[in-house]
C-alpha positions in Angstrom: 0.0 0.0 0.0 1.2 3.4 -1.1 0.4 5.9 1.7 -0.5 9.6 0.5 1.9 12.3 1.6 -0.9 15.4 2.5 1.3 18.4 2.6 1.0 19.5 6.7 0.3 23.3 7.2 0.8 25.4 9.9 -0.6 29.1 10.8 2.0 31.8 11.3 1.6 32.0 14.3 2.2 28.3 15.0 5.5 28.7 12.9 6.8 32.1 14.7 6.4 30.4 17.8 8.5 27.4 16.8 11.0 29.7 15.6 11.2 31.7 18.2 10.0 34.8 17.2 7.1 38.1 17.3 5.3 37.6 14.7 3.8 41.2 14.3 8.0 41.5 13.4 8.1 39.1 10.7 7.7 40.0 7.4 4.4 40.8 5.4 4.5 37.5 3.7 5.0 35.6 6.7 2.2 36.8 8.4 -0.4 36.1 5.9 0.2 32.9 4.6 1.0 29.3 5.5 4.1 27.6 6.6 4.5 24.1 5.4 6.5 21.6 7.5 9.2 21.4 4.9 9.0 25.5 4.7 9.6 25.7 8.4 12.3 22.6 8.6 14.1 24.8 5.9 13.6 28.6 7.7 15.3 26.5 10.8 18.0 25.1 8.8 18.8 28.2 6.6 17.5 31.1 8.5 16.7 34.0 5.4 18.4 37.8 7.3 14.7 38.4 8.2 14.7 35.8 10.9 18.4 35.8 12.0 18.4 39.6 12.6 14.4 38.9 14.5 16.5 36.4 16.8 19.5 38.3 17.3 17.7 41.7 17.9 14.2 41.1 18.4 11.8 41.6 19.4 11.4 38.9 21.2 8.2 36.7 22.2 7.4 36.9 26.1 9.2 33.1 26.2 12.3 34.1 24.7 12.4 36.9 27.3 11.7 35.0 29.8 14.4 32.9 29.0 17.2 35.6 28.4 16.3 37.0 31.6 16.2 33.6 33.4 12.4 33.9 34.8 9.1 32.6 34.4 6.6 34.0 32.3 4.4 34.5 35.3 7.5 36.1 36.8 7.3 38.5 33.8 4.1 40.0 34.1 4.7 40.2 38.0 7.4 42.1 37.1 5.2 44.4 34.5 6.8 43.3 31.6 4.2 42.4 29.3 4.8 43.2 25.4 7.9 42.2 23.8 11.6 43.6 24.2 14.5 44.0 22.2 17.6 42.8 22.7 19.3 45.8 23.8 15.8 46.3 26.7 16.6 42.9 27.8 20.0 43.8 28.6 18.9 47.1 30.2 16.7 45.3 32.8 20.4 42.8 33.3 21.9 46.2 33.9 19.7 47.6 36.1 19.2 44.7 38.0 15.8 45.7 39.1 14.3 43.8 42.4 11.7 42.2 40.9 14.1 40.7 38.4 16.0 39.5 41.3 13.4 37.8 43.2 11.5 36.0 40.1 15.0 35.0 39.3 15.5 33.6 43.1 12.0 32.1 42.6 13.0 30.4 39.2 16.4 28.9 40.6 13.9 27.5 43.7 11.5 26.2 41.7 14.5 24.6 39.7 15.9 23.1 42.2 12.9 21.3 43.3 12.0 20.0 40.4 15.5 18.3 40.1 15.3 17.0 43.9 11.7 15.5 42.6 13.5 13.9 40.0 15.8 12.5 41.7 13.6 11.3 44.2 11.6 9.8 41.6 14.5 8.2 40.2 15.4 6.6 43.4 11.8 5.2 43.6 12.1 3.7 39.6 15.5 2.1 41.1 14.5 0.3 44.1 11.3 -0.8 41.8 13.6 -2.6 39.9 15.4 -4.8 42.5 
């Protein structure tokens, strides 16, 4: 049996998201068409300027701040930050080192480490399961 390759589709907003970037920054063309699988597998492998200077400079989604500032996204909008930032803003709040940034980032590194004392826990469980 031959099976029939259907071409899978994705809205921009699906793709900008799985590339990691704004997409009221992405070009014209982007925004108002569809992004095939093998479109997106070759924007991720050959990034056109558009999208390297978009994920070099920004702006950036609220994840991709998140993660540059090493919060949550919930630790974001405690902090008031709720549209997206450039690179350079992002590294103004590092500079400034403001104390909500702090504390989410205190926050984050707690939650962290519990989830890695879970796993291990966890771990240890799945081990003595075993014997």
């Amino acid at each position: 049996m031959k099976s029939h390759e259907s071409t899978q589709t994705m809205k921009p907003a699906t793709a900008a998201k799985k590339l990691g970037v704004y997409l009221p920054a992405t070009p014209a063309e982007f925004q108002e068409g569809v992004v095939t699988r093998a479109e997106l597998n070759e924007l991720q492998a050959n990034p056109p300027e558009w999208l390297r200077a978009l994920r070099e400079n920004g702006p950036h989604p609220r994840p991709v701040v998140a993660a540059k500032l090493g919060v949550s996204i919930a630790g974001l909008a405690r902090g008031g930050v709720t549209e997206a930032l450039t690179s350079e803003r992002i590294q103004e709040i590092k500079d400034a080192g403001p104390a909500w940034l702090e504390k989410e980032r205190a926050t984050q590194a707690e939650v962290r480490k519990e989830a890695a004392r879970l796993k291990q826990r966890d771990a240890e469980k799945a081990g003595g399961a075993d014997s």
